[in-house]
N, C-alpha and C positions, 0 to 999 in steps of 0.2 A: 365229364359231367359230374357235381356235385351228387354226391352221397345223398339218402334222404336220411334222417335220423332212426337210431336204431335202438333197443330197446337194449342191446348189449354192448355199446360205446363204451369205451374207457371214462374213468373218472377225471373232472378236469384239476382236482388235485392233486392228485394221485398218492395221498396218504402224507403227505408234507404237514411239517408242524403248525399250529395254529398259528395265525396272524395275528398283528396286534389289533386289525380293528376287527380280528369277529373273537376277539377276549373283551374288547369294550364293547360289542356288541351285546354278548351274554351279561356283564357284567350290569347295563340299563336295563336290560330287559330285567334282573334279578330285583333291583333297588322297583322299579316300578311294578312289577305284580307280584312281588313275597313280601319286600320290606317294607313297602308303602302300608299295605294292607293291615301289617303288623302295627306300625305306627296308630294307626286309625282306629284298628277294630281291639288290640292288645290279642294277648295271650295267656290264657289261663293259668298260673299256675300250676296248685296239685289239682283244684278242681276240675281245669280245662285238660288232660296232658294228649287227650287224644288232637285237639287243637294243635298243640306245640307239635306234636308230631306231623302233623299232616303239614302244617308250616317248612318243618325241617327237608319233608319229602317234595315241597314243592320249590325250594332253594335250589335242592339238588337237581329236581328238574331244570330249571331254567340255567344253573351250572353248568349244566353236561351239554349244553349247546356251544361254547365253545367249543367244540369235538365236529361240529356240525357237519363241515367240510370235507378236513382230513378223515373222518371216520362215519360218515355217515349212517349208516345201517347200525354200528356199533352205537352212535347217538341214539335213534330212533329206537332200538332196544331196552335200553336202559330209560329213556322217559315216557313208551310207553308199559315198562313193570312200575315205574314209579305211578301213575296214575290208575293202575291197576291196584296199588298197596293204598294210597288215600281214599281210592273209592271203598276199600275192603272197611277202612276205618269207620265209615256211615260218612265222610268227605266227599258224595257224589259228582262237587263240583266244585275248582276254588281258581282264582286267576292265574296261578302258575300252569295251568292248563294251555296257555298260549305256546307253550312250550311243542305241545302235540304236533297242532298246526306247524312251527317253525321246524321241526324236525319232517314233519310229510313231507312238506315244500325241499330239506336240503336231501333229503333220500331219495324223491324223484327225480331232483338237479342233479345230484353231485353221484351218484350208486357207482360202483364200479364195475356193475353188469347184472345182469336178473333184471325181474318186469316190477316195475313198480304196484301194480296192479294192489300184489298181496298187501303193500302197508295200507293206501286205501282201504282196504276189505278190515282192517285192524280197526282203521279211524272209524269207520263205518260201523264195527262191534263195536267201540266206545262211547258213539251217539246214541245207540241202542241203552247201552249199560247205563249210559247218564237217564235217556227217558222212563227204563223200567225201575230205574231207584226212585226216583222222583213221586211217579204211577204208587208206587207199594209203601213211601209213606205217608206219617198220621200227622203232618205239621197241617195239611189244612186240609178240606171237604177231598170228598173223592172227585169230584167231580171237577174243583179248581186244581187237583193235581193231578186228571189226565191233561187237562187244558195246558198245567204247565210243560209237562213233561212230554206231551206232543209240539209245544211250541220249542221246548231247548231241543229235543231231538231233533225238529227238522233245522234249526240256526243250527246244529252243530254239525250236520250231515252237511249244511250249506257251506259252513268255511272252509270241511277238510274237501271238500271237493273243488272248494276254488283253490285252495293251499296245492291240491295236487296238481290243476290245473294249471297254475302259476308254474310250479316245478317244471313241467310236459315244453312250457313255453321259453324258460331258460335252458333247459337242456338243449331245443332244437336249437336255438340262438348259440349257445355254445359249439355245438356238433353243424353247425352252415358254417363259421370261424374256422374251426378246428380243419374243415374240407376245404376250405376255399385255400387257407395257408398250408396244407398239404399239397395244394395243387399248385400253386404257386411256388414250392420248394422245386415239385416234380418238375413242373416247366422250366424252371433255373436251372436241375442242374441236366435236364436235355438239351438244353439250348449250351451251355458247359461242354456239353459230348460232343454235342454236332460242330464245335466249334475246335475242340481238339480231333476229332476226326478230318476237318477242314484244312486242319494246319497239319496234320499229320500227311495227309495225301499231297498237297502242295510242297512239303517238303523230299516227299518220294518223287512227284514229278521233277524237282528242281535236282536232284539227285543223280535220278535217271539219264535227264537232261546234261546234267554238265559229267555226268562218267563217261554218254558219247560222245561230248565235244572232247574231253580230254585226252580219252583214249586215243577215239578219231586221230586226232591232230598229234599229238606224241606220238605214234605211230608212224604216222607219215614223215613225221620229222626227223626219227630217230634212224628210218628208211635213206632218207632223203642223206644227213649226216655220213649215216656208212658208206654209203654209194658216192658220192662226192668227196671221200676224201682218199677213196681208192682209187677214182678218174685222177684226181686233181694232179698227179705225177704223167699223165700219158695222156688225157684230155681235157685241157681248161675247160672247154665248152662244156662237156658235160658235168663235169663242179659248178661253174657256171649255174647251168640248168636247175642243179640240185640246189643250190642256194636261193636262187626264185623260186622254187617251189616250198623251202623252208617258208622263206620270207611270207608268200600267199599264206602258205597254212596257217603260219601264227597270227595274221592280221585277220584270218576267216575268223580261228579259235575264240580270238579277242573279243573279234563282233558278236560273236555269237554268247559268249560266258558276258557281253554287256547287256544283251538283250535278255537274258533269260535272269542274272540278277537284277534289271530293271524293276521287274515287278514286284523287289521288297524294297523301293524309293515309296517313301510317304510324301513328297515336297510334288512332285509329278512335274518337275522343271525339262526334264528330258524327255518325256513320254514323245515326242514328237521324233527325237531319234531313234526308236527303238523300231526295227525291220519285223517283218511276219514272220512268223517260225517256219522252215522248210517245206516242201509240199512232194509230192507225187512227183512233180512236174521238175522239179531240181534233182532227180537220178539222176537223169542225164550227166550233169553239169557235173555230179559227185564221181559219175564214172569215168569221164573226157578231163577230171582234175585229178586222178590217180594214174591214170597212164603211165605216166614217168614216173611213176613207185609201182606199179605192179599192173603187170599186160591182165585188161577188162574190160570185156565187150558187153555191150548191151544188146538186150532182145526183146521186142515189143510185140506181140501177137494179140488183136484182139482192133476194139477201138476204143481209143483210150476215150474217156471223159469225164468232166470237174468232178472232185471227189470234196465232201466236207475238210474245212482243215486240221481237225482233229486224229481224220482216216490218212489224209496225205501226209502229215507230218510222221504218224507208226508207220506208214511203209518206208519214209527217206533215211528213218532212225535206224530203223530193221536193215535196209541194205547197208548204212553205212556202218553199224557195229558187226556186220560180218562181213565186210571187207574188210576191218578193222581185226577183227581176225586170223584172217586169214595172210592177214602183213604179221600178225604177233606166231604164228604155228603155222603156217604151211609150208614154210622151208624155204629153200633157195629157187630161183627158176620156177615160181608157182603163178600159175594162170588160174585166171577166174571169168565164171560167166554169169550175168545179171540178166534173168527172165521175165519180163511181167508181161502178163497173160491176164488179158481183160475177159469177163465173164459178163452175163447177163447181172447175177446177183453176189457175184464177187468177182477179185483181184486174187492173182496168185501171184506172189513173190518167190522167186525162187533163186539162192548164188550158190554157185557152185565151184571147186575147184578139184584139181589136177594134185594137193602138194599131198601132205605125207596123209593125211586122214586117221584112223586109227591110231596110228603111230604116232602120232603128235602130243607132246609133253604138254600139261598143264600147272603151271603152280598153283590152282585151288582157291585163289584170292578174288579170281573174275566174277561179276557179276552179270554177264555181258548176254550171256544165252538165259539164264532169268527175266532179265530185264527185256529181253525182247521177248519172253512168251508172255509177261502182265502184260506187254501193248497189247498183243496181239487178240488177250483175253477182255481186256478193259471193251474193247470192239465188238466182243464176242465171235471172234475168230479164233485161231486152230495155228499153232508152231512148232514144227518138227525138227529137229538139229542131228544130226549124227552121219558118222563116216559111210560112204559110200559101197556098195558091193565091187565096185571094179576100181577101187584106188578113190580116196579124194575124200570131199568132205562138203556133207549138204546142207541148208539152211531153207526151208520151206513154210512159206506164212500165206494162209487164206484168210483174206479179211473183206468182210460182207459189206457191201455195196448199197447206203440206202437207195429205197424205193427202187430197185432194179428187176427188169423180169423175169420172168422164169425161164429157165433154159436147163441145159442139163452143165454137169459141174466140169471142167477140163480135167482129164487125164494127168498125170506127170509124168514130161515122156522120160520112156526107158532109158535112156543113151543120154550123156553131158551134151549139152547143147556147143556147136565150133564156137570157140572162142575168136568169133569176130564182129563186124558193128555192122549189125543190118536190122533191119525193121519190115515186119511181116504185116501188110496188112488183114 
């Protein structure tokens, strides 16, 4: 919401040097109420000099409005001591007096904080000062100089209160600008944030994304490699085997590192090839495609059904960077088991294995046990990673279930589940 104006806003010049049109501003306003006057009316000599003087001080006056801006208060100081020094001279009133007025008007516009209130109350003692000179002198009847000098006192009370009026009305007009393009920077640069935050996340999801494919699949392959070139002397078939299974992985890897840079195409010519990201439902299919890299049973307890695909996708991702795992540190000979365990109001994921657990070397570069607890948190679910108390090494993720009911939450059971393929309803 815009601001309403405020009686202690910043100045809108904020002390900068004068312009060149408010020096030609002062500059007319001099020539038209001191020099004209002089022209007209002359100036006395020796006999006149309190004349000449009050002329001089009212030069200055209308002078020092150049200042008006940049200095405001300092302006209105100094023209009204100078109309305080003329009226002293028996000068009660002279045209460079317009100077008053254009100084109220720039010290209630332009102030650089305080209430303007006080120079009004100044202007308003100088209509007075003007009407009580006026009243006390002997130039004409008393009676046509209360008359006058209630008639200048109240024109004079009339303009400084329009002059400040006028000021009250440029300032707000200033200070509604001054908010609106404040708010207008502010909305720029949020909408700035929310867009590098936009791209920042997109780029951690695209990250994420292609560390499991990569790993995923190097993994398998690098599996697949060793084991195939140790068969390939005592059984083609099973080099064979391993080479199909290279082969699949890299063409999975491909399809899927297409699919996921798909989404930084601007031309959208492919958008039509591009597959749905993994789901719940493709475990299976991750666990019946590692077989021949590493004995992996699945376990299904519960009844399974459709999950958003944002849920399905962190669980497929979740099991497969820890089976991915568990091909990079669990050793030779290591089995594993894949549990999911349907819930009223969540899923439990859980792989577990047989290999070294504790004992397993890391070289510190993975990101891979991270990365699966932002999914799991991004959900607002719960990921636990660590070696096992009887050997082995566990990976457990509870990720909540929309709109599911309430029940109570499953257990983990005590003991490694048999590493075989069966399904509990």
């Amino acid at each position: 919401m815009t601001a309403p104006p405020t009686e202690t806003s910043p100045q809108p010049s904020g002390g900068a040097a004068p312009t060149p049109g408010e020096i030609w501003f002062a500059v007319i306003l001099t020539v038209a109420f001191a020099l004209v006057p002089i022209a007209y009316g002359g100036v006395g000599g020796a006999a006149r000099p309190v004349l000449a003087i009050s002329t001089l001080i009212g030069i200055a006056q209308l002078i020092a409005l150049i200042w008006r801006r940049s200095h405001p208060e300092r302006t209105a100081t100094v023209v009204a001591a100078l109309a305080v020094a003329h009226f002293a001279l028996g000068q009660f009133l002279q045209p460079s007096d317009v100077a008053v007025l254009v100084a109220l008007y720039s010290v209630t516009a332009f102030r650089p904080g305080g209430s303007s209130r006080t120079w009004l109350l100044i202007a308003m003692g100088g209509a007075v000062m003007v009407g009580v000179g006026f009243a006390l002198s002997d130039w004409a009847g008393m009676g046509q100089a209360l008359a006058i000098a209630t008639f200048l006192f109240v024109g004079c009370a009339a303009l400084a209160l329009t002059a400040w009026a006028l000021g009250l009305v440029r300032r707000a007009r200033y200070l509604q600008q001054e908010s609106l393009a404040e708010r207008a920077a502010r909305l720029e640069r949020e909408r700035d944030q929310l867009e590098q935050i936009a791209t920042q996340a997109e780029r951690t999801r695209i990250a994420r994304e292609m560390h499991d494919i990569v790993a995923h699949s190097l993994s398998v392959v690098i599996a697949q490699a060793d084991g195939g070139r140790y068969a390939a002397k005592t059984s083609p078939e099973a080099a064979e085997r391993a080479l199909l299974t290279i082969s699949e992985t890299g063409r999975a890897a491909l399809a899927d590192m297409r699919r996921i840079l798909g989404v930084l195409r601007t031309d959208g010519h492919d958008a039509n090839d591009l597959v749905p990201q993994p789901g719940d439902t493709d475990v299976a299919t991750l666990v019946t495609s590692m077989k021949d890299t590493l004995p992996v049973s699945l376990i299904e307890m519960g009844t399974p059904r459709a999950l958003p695909p944002g849920t399905g996708a962190t669980i497929y991702r979740i099991a497969q960077e820890s089976l991915t795992n568990i091909l990079k540190h669990g050793g030779p000979e290591v089995k594993a088991t894949v549990l999911m365990q349907w819930a009223p109001q969540h899923v439990v994921l859980q792989v577990d294995d047989d290999g070294r657990g504790a004992a397993a070397v890391s070289d510190g570069a993975g990101h891979g046990v991270l990365g699966m607890r932002e999914r799991a948190a991004m959900l607002g679910g719960t990921l636990s990673a660590g070696p096992r108390a009887g050997g082995g090494y566990r990976v457990r993720a509870e990720i909540p279930v929309p709109g599911g009911a309430s029940g109570p939450r499953p257990e983990p059971p005590t003991t490694p589940a048999p590493p075989i393929d069966q399904r509990t309803p």
